[in-house]
N, CA, C and O of each residue as an XYZ file, in Angstrom:
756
protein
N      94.475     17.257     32.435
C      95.593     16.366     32.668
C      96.523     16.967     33.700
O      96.802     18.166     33.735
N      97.043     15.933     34.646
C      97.990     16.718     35.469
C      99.358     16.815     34.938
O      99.761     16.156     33.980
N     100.178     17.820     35.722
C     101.334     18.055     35.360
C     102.009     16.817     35.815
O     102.863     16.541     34.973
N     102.003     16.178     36.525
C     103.092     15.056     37.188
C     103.489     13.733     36.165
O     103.117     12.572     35.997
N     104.330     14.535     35.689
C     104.225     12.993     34.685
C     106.029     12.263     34.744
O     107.026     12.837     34.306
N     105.991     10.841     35.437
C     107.265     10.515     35.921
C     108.467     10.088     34.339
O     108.200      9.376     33.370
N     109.186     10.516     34.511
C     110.242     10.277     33.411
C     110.224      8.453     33.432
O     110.140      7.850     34.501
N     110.316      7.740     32.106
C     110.861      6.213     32.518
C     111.780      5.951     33.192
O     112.623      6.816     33.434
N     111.874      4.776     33.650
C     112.855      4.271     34.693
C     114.441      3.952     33.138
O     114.470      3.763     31.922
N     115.273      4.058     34.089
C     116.706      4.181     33.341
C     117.010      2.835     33.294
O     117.802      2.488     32.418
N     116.470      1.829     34.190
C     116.662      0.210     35.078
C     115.961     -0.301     33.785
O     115.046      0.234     33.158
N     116.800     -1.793     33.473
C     115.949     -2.583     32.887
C     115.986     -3.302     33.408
O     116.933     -3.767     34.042
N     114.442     -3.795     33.259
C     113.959     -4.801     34.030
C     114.554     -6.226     34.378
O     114.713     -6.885     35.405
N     114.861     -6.418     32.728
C     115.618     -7.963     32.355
C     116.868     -7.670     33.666
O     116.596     -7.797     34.860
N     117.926     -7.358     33.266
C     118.873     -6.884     33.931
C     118.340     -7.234     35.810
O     118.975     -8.118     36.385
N     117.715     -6.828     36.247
C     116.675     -6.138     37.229
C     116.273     -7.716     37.884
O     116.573     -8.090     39.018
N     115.460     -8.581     36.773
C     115.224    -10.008     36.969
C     116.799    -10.766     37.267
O     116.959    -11.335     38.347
N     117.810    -10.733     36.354
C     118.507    -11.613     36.104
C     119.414    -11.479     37.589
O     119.867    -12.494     38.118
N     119.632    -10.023     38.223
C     120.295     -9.881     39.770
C     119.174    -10.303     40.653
O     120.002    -10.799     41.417
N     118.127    -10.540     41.201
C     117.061    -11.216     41.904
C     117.526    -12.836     41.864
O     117.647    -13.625     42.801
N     117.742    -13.030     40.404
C     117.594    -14.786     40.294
C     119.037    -15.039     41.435
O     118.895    -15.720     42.451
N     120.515    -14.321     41.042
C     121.961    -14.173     41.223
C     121.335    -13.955     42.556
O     122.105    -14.566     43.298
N     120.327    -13.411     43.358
C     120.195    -12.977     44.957
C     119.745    -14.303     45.406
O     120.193    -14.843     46.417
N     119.026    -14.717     44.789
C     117.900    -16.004     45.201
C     118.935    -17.217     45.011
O     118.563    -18.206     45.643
N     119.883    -17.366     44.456
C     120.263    -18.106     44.624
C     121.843    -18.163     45.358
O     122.416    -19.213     45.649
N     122.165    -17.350     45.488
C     123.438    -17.104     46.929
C     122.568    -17.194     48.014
O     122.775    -18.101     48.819
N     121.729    -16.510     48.177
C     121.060    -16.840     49.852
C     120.720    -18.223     49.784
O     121.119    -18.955     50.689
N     119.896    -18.794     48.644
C     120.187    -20.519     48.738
C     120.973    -21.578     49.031
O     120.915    -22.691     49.553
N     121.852    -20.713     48.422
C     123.399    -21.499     48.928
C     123.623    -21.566     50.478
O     123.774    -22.630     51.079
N     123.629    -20.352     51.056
C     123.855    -19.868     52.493
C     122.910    -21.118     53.277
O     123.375    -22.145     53.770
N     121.344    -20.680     53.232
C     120.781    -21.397     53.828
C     120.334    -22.563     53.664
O     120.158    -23.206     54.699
N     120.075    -23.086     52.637
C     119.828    -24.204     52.375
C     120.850    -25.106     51.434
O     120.584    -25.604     50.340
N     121.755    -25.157     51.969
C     123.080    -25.424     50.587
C     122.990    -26.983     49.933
O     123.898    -27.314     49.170
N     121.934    -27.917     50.218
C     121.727    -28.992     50.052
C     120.576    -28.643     48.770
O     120.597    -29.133     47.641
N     119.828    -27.895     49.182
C     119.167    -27.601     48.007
C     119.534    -26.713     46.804
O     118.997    -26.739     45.697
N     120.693    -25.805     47.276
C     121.366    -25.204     45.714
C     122.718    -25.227     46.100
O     123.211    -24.308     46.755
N     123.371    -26.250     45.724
C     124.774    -26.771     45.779
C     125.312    -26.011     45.001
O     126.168    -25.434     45.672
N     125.351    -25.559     43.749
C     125.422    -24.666     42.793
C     125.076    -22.984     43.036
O     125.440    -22.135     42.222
N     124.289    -22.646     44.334
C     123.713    -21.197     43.986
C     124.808    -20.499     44.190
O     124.541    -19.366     43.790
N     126.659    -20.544     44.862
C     127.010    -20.066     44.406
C     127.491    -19.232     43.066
O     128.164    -18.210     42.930
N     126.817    -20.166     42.094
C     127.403    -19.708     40.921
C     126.419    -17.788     40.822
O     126.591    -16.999     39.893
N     125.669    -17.586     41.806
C     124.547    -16.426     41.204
C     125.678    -15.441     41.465
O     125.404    -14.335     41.000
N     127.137    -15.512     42.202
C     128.332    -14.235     42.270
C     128.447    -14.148     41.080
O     128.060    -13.089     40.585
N     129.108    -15.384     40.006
C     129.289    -15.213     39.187
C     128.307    -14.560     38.012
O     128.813    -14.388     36.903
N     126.926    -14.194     38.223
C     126.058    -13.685     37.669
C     126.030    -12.002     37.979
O     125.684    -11.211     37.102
N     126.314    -11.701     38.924
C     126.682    -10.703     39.398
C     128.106    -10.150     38.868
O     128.304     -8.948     38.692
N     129.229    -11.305     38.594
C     130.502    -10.116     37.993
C     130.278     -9.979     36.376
O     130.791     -9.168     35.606
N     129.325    -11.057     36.101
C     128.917    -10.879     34.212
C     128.517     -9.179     34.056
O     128.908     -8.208     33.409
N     127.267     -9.575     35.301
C     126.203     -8.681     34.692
C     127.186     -7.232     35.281
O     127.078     -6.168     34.670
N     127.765     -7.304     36.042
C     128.577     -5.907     36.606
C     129.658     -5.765     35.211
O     129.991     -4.627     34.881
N     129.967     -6.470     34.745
C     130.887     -5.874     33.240
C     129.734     -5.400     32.414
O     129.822     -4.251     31.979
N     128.757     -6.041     32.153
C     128.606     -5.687     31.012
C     127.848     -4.112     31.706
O     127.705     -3.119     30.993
N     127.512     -4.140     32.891
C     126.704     -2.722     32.720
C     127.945     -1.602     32.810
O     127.696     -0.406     32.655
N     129.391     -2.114     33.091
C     130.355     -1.238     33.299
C     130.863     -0.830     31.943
O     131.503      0.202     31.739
N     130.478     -1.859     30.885
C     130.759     -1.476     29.504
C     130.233     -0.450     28.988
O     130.738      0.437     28.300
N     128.528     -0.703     29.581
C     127.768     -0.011     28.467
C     127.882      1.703     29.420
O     127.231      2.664     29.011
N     128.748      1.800     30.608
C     128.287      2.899     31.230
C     129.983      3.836     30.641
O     130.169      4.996     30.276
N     130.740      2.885     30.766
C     132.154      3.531     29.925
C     131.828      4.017     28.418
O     132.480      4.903     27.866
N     130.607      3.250     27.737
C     130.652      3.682     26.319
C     129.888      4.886     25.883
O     129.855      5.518     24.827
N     129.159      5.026     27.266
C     128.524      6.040     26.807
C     129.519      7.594     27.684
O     129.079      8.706     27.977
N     130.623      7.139     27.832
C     131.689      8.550     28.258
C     133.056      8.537     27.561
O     134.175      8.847     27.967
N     132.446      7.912     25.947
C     133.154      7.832     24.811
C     134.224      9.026     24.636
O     135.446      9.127     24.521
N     132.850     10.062     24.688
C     133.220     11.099     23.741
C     133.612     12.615     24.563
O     133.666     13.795     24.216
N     133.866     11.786     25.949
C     134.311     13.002     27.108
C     135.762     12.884     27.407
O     136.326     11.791     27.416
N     136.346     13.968     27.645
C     137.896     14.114     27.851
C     137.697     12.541     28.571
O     136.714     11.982     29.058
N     139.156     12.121     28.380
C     139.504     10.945     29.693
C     139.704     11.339     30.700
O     139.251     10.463     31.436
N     140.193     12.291     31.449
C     140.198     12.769     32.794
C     138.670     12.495     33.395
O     138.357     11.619     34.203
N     137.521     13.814     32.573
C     136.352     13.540     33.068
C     136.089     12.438     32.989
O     136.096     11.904     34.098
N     135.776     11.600     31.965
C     135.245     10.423     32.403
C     135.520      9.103     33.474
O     134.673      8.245     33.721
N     136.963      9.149     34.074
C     137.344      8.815     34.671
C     136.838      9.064     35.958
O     136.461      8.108     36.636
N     136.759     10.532     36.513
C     136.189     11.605     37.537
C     134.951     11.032     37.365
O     134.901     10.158     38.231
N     134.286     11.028     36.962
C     132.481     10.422     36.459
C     132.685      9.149     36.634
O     132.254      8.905     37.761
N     133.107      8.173     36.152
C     132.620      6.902     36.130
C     133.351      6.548     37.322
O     133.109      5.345     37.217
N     134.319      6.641     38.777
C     134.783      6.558     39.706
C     134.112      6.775     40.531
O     133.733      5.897     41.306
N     133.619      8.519     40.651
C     132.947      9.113     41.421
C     131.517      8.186     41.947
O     131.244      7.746     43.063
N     130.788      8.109     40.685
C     129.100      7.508     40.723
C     130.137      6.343     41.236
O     130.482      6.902     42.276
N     130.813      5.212     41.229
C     130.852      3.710     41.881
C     131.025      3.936     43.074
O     130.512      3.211     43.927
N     131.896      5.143     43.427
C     132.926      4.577     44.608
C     131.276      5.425     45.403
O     130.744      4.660     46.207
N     130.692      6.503     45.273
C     129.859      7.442     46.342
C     128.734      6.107     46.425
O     128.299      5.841     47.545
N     128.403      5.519     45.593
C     127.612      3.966     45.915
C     127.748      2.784     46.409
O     126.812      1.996     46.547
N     128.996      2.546     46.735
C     129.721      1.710     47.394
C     130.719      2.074     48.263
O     130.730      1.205     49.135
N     131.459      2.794     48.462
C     132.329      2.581     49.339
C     131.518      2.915     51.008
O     131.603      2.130     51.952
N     130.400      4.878     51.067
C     130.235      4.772     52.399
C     129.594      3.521     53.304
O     129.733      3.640     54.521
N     128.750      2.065     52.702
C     127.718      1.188     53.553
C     129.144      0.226     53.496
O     129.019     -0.560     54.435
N     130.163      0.014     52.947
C     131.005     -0.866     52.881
C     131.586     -0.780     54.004
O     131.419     -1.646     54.864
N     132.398      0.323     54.194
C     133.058      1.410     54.980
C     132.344      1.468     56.425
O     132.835      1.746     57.519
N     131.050      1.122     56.080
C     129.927      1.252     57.425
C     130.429     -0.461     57.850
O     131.403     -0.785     58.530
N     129.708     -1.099     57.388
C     129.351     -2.783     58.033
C     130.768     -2.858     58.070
O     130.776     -3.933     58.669
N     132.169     -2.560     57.899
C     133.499     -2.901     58.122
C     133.382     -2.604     59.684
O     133.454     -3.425     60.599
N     133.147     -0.959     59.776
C     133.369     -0.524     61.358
C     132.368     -0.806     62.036
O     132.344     -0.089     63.037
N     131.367     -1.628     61.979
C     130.330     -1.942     62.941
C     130.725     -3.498     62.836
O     130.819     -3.866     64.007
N     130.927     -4.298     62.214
C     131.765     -5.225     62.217
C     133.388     -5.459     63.172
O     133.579     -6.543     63.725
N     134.047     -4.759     63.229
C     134.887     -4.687     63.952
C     134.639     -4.458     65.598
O     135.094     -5.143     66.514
N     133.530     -2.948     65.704
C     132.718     -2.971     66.841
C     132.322     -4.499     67.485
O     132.756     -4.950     68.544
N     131.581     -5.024     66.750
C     130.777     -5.995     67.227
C     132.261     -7.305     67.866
O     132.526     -7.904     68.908
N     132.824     -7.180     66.525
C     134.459     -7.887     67.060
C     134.740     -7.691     68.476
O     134.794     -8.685     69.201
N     134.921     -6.546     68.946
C     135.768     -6.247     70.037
C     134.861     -6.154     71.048
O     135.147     -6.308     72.235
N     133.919     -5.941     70.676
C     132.457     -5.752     71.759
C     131.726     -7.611     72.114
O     131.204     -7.923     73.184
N     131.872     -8.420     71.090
C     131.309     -9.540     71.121
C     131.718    -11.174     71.116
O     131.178    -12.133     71.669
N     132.880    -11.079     70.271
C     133.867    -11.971     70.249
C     134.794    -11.997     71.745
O     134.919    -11.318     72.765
N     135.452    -13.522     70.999
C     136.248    -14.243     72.304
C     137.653    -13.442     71.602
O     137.538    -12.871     70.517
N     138.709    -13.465     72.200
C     140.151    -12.719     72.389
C     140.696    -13.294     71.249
O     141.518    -12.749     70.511
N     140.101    -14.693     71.083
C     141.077    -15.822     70.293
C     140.626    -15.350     68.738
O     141.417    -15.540     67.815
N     139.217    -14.679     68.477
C     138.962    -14.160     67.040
C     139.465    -13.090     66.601
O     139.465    -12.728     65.424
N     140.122    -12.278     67.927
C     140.658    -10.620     67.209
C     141.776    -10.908     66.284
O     142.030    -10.436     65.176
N     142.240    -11.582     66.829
C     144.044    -11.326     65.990
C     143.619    -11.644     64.492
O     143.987    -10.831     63.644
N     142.899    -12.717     64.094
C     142.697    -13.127     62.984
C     141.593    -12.336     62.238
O     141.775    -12.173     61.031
N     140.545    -11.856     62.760
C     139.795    -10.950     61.863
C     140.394     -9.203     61.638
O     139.991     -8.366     60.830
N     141.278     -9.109     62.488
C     142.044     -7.816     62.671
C     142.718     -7.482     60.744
O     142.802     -6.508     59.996
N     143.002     -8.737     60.694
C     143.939     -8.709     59.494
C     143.017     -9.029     58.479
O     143.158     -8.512     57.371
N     142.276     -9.655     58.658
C     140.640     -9.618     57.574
C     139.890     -8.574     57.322
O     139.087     -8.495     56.392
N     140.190     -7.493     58.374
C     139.538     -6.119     58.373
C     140.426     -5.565     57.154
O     140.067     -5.159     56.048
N     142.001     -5.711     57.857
C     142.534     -4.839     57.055
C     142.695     -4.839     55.294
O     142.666     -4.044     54.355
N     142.860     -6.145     55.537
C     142.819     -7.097     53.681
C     141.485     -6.161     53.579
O     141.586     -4.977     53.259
N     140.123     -6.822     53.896
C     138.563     -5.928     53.427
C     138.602     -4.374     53.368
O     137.713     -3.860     52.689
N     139.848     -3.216     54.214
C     139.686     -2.111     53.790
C     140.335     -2.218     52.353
O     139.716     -1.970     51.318
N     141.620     -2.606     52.411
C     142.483     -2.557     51.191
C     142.232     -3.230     49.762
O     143.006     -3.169     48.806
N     140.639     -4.073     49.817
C     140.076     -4.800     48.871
C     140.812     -5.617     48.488
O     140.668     -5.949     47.311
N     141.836     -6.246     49.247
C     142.591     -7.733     48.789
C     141.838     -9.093     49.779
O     142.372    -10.182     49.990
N     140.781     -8.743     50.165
C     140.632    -10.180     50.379
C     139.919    -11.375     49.885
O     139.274    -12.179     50.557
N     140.157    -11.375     48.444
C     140.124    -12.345     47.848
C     141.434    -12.802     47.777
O     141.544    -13.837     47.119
N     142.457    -12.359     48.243
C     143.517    -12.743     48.091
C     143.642    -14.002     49.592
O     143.344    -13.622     50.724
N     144.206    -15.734     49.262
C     144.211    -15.818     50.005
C     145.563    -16.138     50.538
O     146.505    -16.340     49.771
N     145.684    -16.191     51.855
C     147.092    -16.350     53.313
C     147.932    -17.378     52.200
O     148.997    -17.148     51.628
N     147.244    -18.323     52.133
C     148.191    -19.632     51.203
C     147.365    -20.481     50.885
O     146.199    -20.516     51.277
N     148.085    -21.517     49.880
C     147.703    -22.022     49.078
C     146.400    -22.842     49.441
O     145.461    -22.782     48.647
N     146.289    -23.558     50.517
C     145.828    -24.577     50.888
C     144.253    -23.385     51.846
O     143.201    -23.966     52.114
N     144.365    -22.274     52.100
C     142.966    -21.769     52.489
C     141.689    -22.133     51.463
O     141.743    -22.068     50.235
N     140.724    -22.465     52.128
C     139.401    -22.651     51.301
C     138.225    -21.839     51.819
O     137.805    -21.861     52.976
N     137.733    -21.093     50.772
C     136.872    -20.188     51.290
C     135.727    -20.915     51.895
O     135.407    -20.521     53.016
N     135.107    -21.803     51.433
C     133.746    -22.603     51.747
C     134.109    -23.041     53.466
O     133.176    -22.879     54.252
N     135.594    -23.644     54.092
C     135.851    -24.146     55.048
C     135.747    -22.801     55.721
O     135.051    -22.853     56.735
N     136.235    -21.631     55.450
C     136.150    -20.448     56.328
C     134.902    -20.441     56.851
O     134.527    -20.460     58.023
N     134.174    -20.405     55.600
C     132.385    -20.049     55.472
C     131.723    -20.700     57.059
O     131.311    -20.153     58.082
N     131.872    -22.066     56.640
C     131.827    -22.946     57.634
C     131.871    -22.862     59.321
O     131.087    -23.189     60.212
N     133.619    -22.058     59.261
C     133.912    -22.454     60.371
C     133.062    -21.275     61.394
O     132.856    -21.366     62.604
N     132.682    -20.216     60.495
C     132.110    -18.950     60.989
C     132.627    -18.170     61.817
O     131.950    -17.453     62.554
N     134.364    -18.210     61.810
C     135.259    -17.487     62.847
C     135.456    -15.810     62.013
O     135.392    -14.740     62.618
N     135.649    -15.937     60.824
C     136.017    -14.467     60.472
C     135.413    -13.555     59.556
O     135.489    -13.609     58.329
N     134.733    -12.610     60.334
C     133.790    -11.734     59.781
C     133.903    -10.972     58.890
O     133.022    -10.115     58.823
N     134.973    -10.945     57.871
C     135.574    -10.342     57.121
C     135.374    -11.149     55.537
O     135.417    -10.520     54.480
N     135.126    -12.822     55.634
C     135.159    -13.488     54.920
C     134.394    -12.866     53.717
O     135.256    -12.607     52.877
N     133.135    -12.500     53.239
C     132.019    -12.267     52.555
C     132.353    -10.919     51.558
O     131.605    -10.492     50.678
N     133.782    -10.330     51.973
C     134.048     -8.846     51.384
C     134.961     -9.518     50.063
O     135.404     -8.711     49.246
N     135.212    -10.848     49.877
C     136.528    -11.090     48.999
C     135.218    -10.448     47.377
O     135.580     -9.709     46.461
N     134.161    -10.894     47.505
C     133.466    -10.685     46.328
C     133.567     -8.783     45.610
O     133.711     -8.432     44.439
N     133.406     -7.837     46.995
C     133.328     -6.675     46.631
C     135.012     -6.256     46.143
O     135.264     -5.382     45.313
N     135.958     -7.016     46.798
C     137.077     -6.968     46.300
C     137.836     -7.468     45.198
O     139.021     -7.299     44.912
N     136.861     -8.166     44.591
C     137.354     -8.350     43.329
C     136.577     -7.686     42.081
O     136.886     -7.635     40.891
N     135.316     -7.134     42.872
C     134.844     -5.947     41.975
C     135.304     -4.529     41.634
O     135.202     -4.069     40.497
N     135.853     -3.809     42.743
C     136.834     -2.855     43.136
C     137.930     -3.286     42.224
O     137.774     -2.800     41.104
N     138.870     -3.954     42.320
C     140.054     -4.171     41.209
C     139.311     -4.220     39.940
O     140.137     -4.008     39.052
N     138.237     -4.384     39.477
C     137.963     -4.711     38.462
C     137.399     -3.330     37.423
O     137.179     -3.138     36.227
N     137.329     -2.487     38.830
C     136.748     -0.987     38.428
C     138.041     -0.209     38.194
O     138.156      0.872     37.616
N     138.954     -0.927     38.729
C     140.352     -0.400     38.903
C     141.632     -0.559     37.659
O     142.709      0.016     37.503
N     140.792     -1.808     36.774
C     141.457     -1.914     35.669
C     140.643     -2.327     34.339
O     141.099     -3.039     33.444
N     139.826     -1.963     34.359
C     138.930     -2.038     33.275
C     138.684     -0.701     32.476
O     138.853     -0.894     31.272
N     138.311      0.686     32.804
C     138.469      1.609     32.630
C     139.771      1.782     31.914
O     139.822      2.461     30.888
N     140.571      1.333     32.295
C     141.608      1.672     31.472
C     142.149      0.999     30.694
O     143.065      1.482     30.028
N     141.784     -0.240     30.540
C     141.923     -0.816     29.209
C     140.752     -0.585     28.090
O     140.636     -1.117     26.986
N     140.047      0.234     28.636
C     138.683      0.763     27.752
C     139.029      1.564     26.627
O     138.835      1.476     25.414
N     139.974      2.898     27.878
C     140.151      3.609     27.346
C     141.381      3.625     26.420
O     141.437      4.525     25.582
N     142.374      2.716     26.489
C     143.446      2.286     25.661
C     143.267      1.738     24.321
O     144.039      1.842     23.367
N     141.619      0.864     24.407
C     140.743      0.797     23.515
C     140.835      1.267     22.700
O     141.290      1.100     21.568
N     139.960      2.562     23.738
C     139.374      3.912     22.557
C     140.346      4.715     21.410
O     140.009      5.108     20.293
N     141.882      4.836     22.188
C     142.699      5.583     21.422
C     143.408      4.666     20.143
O     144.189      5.077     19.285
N     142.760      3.040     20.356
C     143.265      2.194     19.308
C     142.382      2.540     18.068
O     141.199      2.781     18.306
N     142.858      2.601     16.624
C     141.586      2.144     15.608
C     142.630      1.061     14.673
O     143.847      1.010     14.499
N     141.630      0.368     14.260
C     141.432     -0.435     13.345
C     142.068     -2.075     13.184
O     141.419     -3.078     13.483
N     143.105     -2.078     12.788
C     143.989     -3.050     13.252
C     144.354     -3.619     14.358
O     144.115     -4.717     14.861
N     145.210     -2.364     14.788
C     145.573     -2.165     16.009
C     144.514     -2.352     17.408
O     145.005     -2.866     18.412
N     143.180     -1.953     17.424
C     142.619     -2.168     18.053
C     141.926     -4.042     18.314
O     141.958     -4.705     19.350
N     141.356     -4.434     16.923
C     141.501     -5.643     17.344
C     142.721     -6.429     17.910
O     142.583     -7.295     18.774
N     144.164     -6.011     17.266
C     144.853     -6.684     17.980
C     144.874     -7.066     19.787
O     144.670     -8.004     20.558
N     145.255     -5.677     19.781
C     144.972     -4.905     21.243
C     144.255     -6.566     22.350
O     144.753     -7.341     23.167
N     142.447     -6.323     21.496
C     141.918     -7.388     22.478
C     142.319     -8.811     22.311
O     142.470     -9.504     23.317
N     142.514     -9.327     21.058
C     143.220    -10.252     21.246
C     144.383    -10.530     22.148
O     144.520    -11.594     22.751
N     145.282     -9.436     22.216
C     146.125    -10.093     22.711
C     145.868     -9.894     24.957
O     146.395    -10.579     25.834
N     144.707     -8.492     25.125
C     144.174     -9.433     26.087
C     143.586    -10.694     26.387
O     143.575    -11.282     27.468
N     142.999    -11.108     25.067
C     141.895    -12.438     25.221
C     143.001    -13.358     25.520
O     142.929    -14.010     26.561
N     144.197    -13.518     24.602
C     144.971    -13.969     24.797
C     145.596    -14.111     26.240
O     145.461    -15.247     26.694
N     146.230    -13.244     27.039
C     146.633    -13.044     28.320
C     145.803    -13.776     29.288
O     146.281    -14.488     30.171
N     144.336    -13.548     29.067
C     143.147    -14.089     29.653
C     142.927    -15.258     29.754
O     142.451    -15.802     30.750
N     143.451    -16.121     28.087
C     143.617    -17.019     28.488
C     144.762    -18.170     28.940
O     144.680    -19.300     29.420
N     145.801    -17.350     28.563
C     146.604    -17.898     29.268
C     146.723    -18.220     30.984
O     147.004    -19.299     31.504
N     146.482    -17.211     31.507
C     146.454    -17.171     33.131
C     145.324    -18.287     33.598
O     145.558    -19.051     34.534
N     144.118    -18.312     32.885
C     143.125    -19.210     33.279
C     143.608    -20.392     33.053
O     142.958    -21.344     33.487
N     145.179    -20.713     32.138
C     144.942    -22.388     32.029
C     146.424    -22.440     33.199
O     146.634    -23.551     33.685
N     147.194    -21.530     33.536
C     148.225    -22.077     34.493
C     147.511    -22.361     35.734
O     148.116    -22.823     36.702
């Protein structure tokens, strides 16, 4: 028998399937949007499935100081995301100033900057529509509002985890209630 014997994969598959379907159907949207009018919804498959794997990756740094686990569960997101983000921003901007007409700088300038600072899901005012942006295909910045609302989400989840953790019993169910609560309040104003 040989020595080479590969450890199992850490990936589950399900998991694995269910981001493919969430891929297959945003690029549907993109290109064929008559045929999946709906495939936006596969983002929203993507921020499910990004909690719950952020749950199960906080629960298992239960039982480590909070500093470290903080240092750990930051470290592994941000060294996986931020340098290719960080990349297509400045080759994006390149291509801006290298490829674009005069009349697109001013406005993607400030789309850059919202996409470094992860607010651009935030939008200018009331009346912006992301789909009309999509459309108009002027600002190259548009497509980052998704990673930016994942980033805040890494940004405050962790720590209501861990506010969690130091709750027991009572107190702790309260705790989520009265986020569920908050949660739902904001969703109905």
């Amino acid at each position: 028998m040989s020595g080479n014997v590969t450890p199992p994969s850490s990936k589950r598959l399900d998991l694995q399937g269910i981001r493919g379907l969430a891929i297959l159907s945003v690029l549907g949207f993109h290109f064929y949007p008559s045929y999946f009018p709906n495939g936006y919804l596969g983002v929203d498959q993507f921020f499910v499935l990004s909690g719950f794997l952020m749950c199960m990756l906080l629960t298992k740094t239960e039982n480590m100081p909070v500093l470290s686990a903080f240092i750990h569960f930051y470290s592994r997101r941000f060294k996986r995301i931020l340098p290719l983000y960080f990349l297509i921003i400045l080759c994006s901007t390149a291509a801006l100033y290298l490829f674009f007409p005069e009349t697109a700088i001013a406005q993607n300038q400030s789309s850059a900057i919202k996409a470094l600072l992860f607010v651009s899901n935030r939008p200018r005012t009331g009346e912006e529509d992301y789909f009309e942006k999509l459309s108009l295909a002027v600002d190259l910045f548009t497509h980052t509002w998704s990673l930016s609302v994942e980033i805040q989400f890494y940004f405050i989840v962790p720590f209501i985890f861990v506010i969690g953790n130091i709750l027991n019993g009572f107190f702790k169910y309260g705790y989520y209630c009265f986020l569920g609560e908050m949660k739902v309040e904001i969703m109905t104003k």
